[in-house]
ZATIPA-187202 format. One record per residue (C-alpha): x, y, z; residue in one letter. Coordinates in steps of 0.02 Angstrom, whole numbers, plus 50000, padded with zeros to 5 digits. Layout:
BEGIN
     X     Y     Z type
     X     Y     Z    A
...
//
This chain:
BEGIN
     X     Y     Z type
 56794 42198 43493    X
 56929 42094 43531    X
 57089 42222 43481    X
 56971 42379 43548    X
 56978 42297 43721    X
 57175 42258 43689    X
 57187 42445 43643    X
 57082 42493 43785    X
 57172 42427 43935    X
 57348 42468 43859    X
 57277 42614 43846    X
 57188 42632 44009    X
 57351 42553 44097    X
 57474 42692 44033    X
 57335 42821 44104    X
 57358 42746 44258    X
 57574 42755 44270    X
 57541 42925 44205    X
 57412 42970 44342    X
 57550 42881 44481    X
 57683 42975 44400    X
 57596 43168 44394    X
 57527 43123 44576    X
 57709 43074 44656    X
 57788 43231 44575    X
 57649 43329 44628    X
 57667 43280 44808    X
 57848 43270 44800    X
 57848 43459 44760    X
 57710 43511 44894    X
 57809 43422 45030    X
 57981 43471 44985    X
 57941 43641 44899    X
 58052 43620 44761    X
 58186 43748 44738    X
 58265 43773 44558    X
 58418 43845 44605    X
 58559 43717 44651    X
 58700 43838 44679    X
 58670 43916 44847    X
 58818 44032 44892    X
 58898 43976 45045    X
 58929 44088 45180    X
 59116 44174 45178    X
 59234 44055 45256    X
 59264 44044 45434    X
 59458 44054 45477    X
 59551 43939 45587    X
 59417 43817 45627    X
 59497 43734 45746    X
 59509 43862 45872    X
 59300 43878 45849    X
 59172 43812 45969    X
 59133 43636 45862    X
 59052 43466 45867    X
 59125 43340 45755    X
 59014 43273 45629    X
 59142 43115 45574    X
 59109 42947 45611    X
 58989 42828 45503    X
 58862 42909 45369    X
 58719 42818 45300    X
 58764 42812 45081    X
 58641 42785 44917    X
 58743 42755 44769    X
 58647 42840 44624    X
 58720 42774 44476    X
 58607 42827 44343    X
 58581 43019 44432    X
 58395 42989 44346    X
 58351 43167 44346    X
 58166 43130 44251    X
 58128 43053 44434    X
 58217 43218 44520    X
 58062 43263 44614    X
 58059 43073 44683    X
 58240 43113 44748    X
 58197 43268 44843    X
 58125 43119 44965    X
 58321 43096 44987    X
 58364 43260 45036    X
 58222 43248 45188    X
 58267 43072 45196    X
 58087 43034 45189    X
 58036 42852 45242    X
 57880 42733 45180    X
 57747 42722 45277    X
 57616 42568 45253    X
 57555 42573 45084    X
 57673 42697 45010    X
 57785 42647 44859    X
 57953 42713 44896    X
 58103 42657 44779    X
 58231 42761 44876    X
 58304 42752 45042    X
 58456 42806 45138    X
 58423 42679 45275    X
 58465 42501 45295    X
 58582 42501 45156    X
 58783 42546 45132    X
 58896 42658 45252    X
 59061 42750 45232    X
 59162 42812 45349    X
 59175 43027 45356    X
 59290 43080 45331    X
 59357 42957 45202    X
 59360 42934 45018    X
 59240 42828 44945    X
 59361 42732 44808    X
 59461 42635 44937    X
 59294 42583 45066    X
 59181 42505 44924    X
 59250 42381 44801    X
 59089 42460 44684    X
 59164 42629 44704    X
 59338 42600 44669    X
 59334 42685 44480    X
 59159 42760 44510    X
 59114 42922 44440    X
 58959 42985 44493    X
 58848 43019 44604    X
 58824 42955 44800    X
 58713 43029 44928    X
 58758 43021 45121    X
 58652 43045 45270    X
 58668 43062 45451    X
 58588 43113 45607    X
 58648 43231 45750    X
 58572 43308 45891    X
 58594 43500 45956    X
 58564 43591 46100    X
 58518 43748 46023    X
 58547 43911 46095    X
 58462 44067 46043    X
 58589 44182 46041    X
 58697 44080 45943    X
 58726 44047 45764    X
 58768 43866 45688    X
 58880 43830 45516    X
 58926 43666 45446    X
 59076 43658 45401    X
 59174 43530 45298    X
 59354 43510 45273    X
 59344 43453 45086    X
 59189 43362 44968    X
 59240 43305 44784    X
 59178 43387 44696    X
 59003 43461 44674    X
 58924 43458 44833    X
 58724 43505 44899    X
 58708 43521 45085    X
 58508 43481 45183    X
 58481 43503 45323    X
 58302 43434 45383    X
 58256 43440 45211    X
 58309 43637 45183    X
 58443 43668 45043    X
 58554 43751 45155    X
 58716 43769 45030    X
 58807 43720 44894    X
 58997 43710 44854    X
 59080 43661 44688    X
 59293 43605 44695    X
 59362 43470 44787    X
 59514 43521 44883    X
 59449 43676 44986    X
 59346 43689 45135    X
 59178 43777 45143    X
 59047 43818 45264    X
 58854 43836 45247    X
 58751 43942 45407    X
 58603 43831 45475    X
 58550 43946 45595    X
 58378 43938 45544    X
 58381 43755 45464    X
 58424 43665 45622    X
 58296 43625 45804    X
 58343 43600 45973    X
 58361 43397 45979    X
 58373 43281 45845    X
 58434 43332 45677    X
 58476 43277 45501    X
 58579 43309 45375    X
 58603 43257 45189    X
 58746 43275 45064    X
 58742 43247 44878    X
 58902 43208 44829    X
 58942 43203 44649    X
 59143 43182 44593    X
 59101 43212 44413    X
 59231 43327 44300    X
 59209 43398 44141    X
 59319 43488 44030    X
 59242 43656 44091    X
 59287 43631 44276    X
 59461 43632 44369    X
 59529 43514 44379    X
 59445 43432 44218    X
 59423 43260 44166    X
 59614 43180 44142    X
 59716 43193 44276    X
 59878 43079 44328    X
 59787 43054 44509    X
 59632 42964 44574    X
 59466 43077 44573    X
 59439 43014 44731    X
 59268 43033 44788    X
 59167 43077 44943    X
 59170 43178 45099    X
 59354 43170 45110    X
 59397 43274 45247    X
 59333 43342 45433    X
 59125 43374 45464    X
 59113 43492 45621    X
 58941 43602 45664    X
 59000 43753 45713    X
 58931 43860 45863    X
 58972 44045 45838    X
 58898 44203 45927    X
 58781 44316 45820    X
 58932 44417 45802    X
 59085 44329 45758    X
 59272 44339 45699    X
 59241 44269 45532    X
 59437 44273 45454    X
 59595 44364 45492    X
 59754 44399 45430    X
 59908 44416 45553    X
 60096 44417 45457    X
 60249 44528 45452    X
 60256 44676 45335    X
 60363 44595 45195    X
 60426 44793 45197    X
 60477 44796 45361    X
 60516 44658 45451    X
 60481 44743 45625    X
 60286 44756 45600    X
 60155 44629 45613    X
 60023 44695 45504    X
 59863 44621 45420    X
 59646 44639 45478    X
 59521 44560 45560    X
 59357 44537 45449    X
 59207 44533 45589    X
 59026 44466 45553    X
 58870 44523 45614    X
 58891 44691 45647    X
 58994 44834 45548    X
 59074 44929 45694    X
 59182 44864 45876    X
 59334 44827 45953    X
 59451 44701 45914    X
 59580 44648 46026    X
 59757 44568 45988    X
 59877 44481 46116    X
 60049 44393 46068    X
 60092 44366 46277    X
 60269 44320 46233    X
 60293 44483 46134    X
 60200 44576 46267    X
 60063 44646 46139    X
 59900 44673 46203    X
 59829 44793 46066    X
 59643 44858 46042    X
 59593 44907 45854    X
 59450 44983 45788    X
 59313 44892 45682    X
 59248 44975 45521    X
 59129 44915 45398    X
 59149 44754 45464    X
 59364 44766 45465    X
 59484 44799 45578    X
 59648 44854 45513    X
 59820 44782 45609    X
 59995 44867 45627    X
 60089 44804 45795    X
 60255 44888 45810    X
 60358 44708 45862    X
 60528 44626 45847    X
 60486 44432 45848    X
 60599 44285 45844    X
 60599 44229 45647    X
 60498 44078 45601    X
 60657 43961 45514    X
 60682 43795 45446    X
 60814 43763 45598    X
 60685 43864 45712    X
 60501 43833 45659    X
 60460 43990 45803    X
 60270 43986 45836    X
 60175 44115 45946    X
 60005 44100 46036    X
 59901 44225 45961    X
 59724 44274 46029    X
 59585 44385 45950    X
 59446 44432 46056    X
 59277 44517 45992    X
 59145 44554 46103    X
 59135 44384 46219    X
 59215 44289 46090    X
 59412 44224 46084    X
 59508 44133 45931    X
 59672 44042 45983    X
 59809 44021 45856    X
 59980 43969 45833    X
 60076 44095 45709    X
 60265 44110 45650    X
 60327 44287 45571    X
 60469 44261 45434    X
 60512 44341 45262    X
 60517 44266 45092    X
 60585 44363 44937    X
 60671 44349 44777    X
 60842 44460 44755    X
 61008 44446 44661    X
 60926 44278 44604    X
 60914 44196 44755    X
 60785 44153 44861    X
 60789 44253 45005    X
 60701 44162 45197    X
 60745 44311 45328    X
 60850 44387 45210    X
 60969 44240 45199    X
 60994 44133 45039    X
 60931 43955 45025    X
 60919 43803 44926    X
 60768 43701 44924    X
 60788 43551 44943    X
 60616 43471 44937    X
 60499 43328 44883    X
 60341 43329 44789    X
 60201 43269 44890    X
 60031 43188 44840    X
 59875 43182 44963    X
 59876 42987 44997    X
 59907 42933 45174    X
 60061 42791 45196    X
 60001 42620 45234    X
 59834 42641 45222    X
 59718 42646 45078    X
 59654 42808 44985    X
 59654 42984 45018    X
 59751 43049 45176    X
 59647 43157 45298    X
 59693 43180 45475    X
 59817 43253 45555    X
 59914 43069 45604    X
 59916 43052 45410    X
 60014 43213 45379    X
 60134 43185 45516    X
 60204 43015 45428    X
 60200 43093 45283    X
 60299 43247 45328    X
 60422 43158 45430    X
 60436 43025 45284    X
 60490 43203 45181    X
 60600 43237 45323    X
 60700 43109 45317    X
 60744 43140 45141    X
 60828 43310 45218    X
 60730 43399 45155    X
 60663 43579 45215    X
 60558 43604 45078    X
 60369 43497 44999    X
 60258 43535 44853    X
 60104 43481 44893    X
 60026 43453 44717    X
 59928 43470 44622    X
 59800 43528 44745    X
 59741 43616 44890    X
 59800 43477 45046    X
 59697 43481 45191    X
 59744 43615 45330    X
 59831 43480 45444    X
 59991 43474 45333    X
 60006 43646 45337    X
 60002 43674 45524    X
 60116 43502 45535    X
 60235 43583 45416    X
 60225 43749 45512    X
 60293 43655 45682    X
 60408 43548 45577    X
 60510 43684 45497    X
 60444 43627 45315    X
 60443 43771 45181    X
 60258 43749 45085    X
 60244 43748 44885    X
 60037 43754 44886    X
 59940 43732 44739    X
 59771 43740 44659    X
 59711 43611 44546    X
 59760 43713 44364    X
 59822 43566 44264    X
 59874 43549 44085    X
 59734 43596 43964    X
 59594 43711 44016    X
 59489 43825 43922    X
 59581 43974 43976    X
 59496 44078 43858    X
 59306 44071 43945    X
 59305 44193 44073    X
 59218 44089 44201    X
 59372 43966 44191    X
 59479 44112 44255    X
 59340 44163 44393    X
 59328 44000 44431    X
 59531 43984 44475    X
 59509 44146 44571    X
 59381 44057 44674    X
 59491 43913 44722    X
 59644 44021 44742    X
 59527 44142 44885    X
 59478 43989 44960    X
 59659 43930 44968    X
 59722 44081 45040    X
 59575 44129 45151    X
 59606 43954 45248    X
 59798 43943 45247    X
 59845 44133 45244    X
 59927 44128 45429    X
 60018 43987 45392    X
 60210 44035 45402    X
 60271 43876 45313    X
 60194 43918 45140    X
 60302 44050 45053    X
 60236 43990 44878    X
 60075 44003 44786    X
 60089 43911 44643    X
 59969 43962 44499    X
 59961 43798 44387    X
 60042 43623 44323    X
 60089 43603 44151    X
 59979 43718 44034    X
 60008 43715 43849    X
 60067 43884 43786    X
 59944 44011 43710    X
 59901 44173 43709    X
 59738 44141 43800    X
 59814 44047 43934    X
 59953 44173 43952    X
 59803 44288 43958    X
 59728 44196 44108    X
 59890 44182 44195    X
 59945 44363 44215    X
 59746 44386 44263    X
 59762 44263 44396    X
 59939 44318 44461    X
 59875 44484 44479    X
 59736 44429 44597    X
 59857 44320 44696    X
 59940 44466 44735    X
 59820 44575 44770    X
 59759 44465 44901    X
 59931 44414 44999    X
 60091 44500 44952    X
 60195 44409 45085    X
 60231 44259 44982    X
 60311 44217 44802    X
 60195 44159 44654    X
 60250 44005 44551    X
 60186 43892 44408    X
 60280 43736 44353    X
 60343 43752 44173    X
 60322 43589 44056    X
 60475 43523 43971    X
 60368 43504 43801    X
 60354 43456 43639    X
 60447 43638 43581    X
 60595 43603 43694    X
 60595 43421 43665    X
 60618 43452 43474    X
 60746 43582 43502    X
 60844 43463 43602    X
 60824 43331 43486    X
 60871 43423 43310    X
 61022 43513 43411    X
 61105 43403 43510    X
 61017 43219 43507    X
 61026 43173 43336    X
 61202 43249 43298    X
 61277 43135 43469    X
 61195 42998 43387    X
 61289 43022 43219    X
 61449 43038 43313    X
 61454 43231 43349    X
 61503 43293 43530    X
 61464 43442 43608    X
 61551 43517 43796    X
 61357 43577 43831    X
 61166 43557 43773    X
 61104 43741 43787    X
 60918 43738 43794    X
 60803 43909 43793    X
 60628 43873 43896    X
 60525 43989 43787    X
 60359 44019 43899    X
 60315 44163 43942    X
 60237 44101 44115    X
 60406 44109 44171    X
 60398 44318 44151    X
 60231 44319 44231    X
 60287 44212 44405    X
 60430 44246 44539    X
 60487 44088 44557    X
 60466 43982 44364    X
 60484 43803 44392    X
 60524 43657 44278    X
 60426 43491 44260    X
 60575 43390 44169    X
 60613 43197 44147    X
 60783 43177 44066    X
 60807 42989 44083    X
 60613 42928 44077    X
 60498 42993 43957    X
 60594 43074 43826    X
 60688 42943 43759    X
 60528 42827 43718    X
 60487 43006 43605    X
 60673 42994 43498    X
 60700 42820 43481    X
 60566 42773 43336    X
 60608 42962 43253    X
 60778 42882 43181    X
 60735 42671 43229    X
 60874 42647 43368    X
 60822 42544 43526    X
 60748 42642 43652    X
 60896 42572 43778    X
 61012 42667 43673    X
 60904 42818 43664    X
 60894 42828 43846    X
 61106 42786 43851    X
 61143 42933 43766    X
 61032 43054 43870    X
 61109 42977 44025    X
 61273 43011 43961    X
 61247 43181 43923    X
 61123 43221 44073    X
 61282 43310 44163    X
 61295 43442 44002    X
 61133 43492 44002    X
 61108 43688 44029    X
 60923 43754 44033    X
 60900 43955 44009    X
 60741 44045 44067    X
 60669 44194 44010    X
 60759 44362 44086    X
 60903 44256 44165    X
 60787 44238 44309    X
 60820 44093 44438    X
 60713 43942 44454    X
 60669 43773 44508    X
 60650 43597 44457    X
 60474 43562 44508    X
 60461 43379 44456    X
 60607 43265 44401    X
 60630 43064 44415    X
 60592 42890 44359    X
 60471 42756 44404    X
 60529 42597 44495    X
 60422 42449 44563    X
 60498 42416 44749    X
 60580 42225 44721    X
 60613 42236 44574    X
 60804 42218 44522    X
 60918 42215 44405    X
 61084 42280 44342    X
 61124 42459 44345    X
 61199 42451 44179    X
 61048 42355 44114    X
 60946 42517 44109    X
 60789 42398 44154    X
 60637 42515 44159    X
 60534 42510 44310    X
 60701 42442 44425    X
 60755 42511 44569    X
 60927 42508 44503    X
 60871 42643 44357    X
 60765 42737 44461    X
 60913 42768 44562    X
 61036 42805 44413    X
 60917 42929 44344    X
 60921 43011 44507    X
 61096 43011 44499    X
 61110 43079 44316    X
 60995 43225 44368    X
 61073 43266 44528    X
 61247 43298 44412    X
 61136 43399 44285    X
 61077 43502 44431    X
 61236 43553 44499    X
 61283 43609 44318    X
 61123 43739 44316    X
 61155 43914 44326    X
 61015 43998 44407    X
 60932 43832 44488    X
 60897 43875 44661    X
 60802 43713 44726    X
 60695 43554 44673    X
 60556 43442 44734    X
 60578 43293 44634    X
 60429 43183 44577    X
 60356 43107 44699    X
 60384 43060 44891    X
 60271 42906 44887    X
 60186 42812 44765    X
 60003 42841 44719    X
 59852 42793 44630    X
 59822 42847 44448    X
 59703 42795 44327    X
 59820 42837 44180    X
 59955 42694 44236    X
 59900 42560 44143    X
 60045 42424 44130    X
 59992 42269 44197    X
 60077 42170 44308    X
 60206 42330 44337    X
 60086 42472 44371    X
 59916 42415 44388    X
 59834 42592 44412    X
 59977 42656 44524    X
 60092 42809 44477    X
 60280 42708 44537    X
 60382 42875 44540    X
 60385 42877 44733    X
 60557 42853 44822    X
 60453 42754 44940    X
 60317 42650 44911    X
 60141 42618 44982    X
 60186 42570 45138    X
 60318 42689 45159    X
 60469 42544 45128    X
 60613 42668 45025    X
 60691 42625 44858    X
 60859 42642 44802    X
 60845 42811 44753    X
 60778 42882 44905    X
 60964 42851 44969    X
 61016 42933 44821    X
 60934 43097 44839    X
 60932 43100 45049    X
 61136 43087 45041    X
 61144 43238 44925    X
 61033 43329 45028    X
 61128 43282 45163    X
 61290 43356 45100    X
 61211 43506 45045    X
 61167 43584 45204    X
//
């Protein structure tokens, strides 16, 4: 009797969870009506949003770290999404209240010490209130989430966006109520190998709602997007549409006051189609010319600031208004100077441009992602030439096709947002990628869709000096100047055939840093004579692309910890003295290159990176910048600003 009454209330107790359990769920899924699908298109994205009727939605959310993402209790965290609270005598073991908070926009690495390597998933929460008006419609819109991200609002699944660097915007029209509101974001920074980028990457995954929240007020007809740019055929048109929402036929109307154009064009099937007879003054790096431009639809206006200029390839140069040019640039990660994590506002990209400035430069990659739309519209008023890039980096599974359509989505979103902005003249396709035949595959796909969606700029993709090259180097000309031989040049063929498919190939090389560390153990020399003899023969190097066609140095450099010293002819690794002589070795090799046409070495500042792992040296941070944290320069920023300098 005694072990049937054991058995018996064991028994009778896991009845019981299991009655709690079926109950909850049960409940859980009557109040929230559960919805399977967690991939809600968002609504086509809304150009220009700062010239849009918005409230800002930044300031301090309400966060729930969730590290386990305990999806057998998924029903208990659809209380999250309505942000459901206990009342007496209900067991809740989730809350968005009374707990954490981060500050929107911000990443949430640098604002929680629990975050700073977290992976995972955090939700945020926070109220608003709205005066609603009935014959408007209402869009949230946000600047940037990494990377999957699930938008509520009042406990409605309102949208869904998946990528980290583009903006996106969800319609709430019918979600939100005149007064108080809510809304609720599932944040999740997760990668795997099937997305883009995918789980190793040389930069922090930073985390969070990292850019601008604004509700948008529109009328229920609305400019949704437009295009406005010079015919790259004939550089006295404006050409380019206006997409329109909410109804398929109207009137658009175009005015550029200081070029007297006050046109009227007809909308069709929701597009009107734009060709303004006009002579304006270029957009230049000496002249960054902007011009008010104003749409109007129905009672509705859109203000913008737009530049007209050309950009071409001919007699292998690179052609801005039909006059030659060397770029002289600086690559340029997303992390704001002298303050911690990911930069955002508009402040940030100032001092980060003007820190690129006064390199002399006229020319920034912004890698290896989409930045947020306040560098580009700093860069158009600063006379900056734009390299801008979607996350494509090293190896993806080019051969699934939704890896391709899924590069096609973050290259629309790209251009949809930053199409009108006269400082980009590249759109650069990828970072790195081993050579196939399925990733050439993917490649000519994807620059065929580029073009087919803006033909006024150039398409790139930055070439890796690799293992094929390396070798070639090393069995031709490393190992015979080692035994004594000497050669008046090292002729090296880059043998991708990305460089066919682009019109603009760039090179990722780092003659002086990484190769050496490769070479040395190959025939057991020190690696400080390794590197010796690459530095002495930097100035001979000669690097041939396919079809003779020009090209770029896309990354180049050395890593240096600012303070730390020693002899130039030391060849100390992480000094500022060999940062600077690499610099110097690879400025001679430059001027030797037949066909080179600019660079943007690697990198303006320093930045967080997971992969940097030497301790008291790195310590998780990526020490390539030619200035450092807090924007202090090293040696070699000197270096490379004075040959800028005399290269005007």
């Amino acid at each position: 009797m005694k072990n049937n009454k054991n058995l018996n209330g064991k028994t009778y107790g896991l009845f019981l969870c299991l009655m709690l359990f079926t109950s909850a769920t049960i409940a859980a899924q009557d109040l929230f009506q559960k919805k399977k699908n967690t991939n809600l298109p968002t609504e086509p994205l809304i150009g220009n949003i700062e010239g849009r009727t918005t409230q800002s939605l930044n300031g301090t959310w309400n966060v729930l770290i969730d590290p386990n993402k305990q999806n057998i209790f998924n029903d208990f965290f659809r209380f999250a999404e309505r942000n459901h609270k206990a009342v007496p005598g209900e067991l809740m073991e989730i809350s968005l209240e009374d707990g954490a908070t981060l500050r929107v926009p911000g990443d949430w690495n640098t604002q929680d010490d629990r975050l700073f390597f977290y992976n995972g998933r955090v939700w945020y929460k926070r109220d608003f209130n709205l005066q609603k008006k009935a014959d408007k419609r209402y869009f949230i819109h946000f600047g940037a989430v990494n990377y999957n991200a699930q938008v509520y609002i009042n406990g409605e699944h309102a949208g869904s966006h998946i990528g980290g660097y583009t903006s996106f915007n969800c319609e709430i029209t019918n979600f939100v109520k005149d007064g108080d509101n809510l809304v609720v974001v599932k944040v999740d920074n997760t990668l795997t190998d099937q997305d883009i980028p995918t789980t190793r990457t040389d930069w922090m995954n930073y985390g969070g709602i990292t850019r601008d929240v604004n509700l948008v007020e529109l009328p229920n007809a609305y400019i949704e997007n437009y295009k406005i740019q010079l015919n790259p055929q004939n550089n006295k048109q404006i050409v380019g549409w206006v997409m329109v929402n909410g109804v398929s036929e109207g009137k658009v109307e175009i005015k550029i006051p200081e070029l007297k154009i006050n046109k009227t064009f007809t909308v069709k099937n929701g597009r009107a189609e734009i060709e303004i007879k006009a002579k304006p003054e270029f957009w230049s790096i000496s002249n960054p010319k902007l011009y008010d431009v104003e749409l109007a639809f129905n009672n509705e206006n859109v203000k913008d600031q737009i530049g007209f200029r050309t950009i071409k390839m001919e007699d292998g140069q690179v052609l801005l208004n039909d006059k030659p040019i060397m770029l002289k640039g600086i690559s340029i990660h997303e992390e704001a100077i002298g303050t911690d994590g990911r930069a955002y506002s508009y402040e940030h990209a100032i001092e980060l441009l003007s820190a690129a400035k006064r390199l002399n430069t006229n020319f920034v990659r912004l890698a290896h992602y989409t930045h947020n739309e306040y560098m580009l519209k700093a860069a158009d008023k600063m006379g900056l030439l734009v390299w801008a890039e979607i996350p494509v980096y090293w190896d993806l599974e080019f051969e699934k096709p939704e890896v391709l359509a899924m590069a096609e989505t973050r290259m629309n979103e790209m251009i949809s947002r930053d199409q009108n902005r006269a400082s980009i003249v590249f759109w650069s396709l990828g970072n790195e990628t081993p050579k196939s035949d399925a990733r050439n595959a993917f490649f000519r796909n994807l620059n065929t869709y580029v073009k087919n969606l803006d033909n006024t700029r150039l398409t790139t993709a930055a070439l890796v000096f690799g293992g094929d090259e390396i070798g070639a180097m090393a069995k031709d000309y490393f190992f015979p100047t080692i035994a004594g031989k000497e050669f008046d040049t090292w002729d090296i063929q880059i043998d991708d055939p990305l460089a066919s498919i682009v019109d603009l190939p760039a090179i990722n090389q780092y003659f002086g840093w990484y190769y050496a560390a490769f070479l040395a153990p190959q025939i057991n020399i020190e690696p400080v004579k390794a590197r010796q003899v690459i530095l002495e023969n930097m100035h001979k190097i000669r690097l041939h692309i396919p079809d003779n066609k020009p090209f770029v140095f896309s990354e180049l450099g050395a890593g240096a910890k600012r303070g730390k010293s020693a002899k130039e002819e030391d060849i100390e690794i992480f000094s500022e003295e060999y940062q600077a002589l690499v610099y110097k070795k690879q400025i001679e090799m430059y001027k030797n290159q037949k066909g080179a046409v600019g660079m943007s070495p690697w990198v303006l500042k320093d930045f967080r990176s997971t992969l940097r792992l030497r301790q008291g040296i790195q310590d998780y941070w990526n020490l390539k910048g030619l200035i450092d944290d807090n924007g202090n320069p090293k040696k070699a920023f000197f270096v490379l600003s004075d040959f800028y300098r005399e290269n005007p």
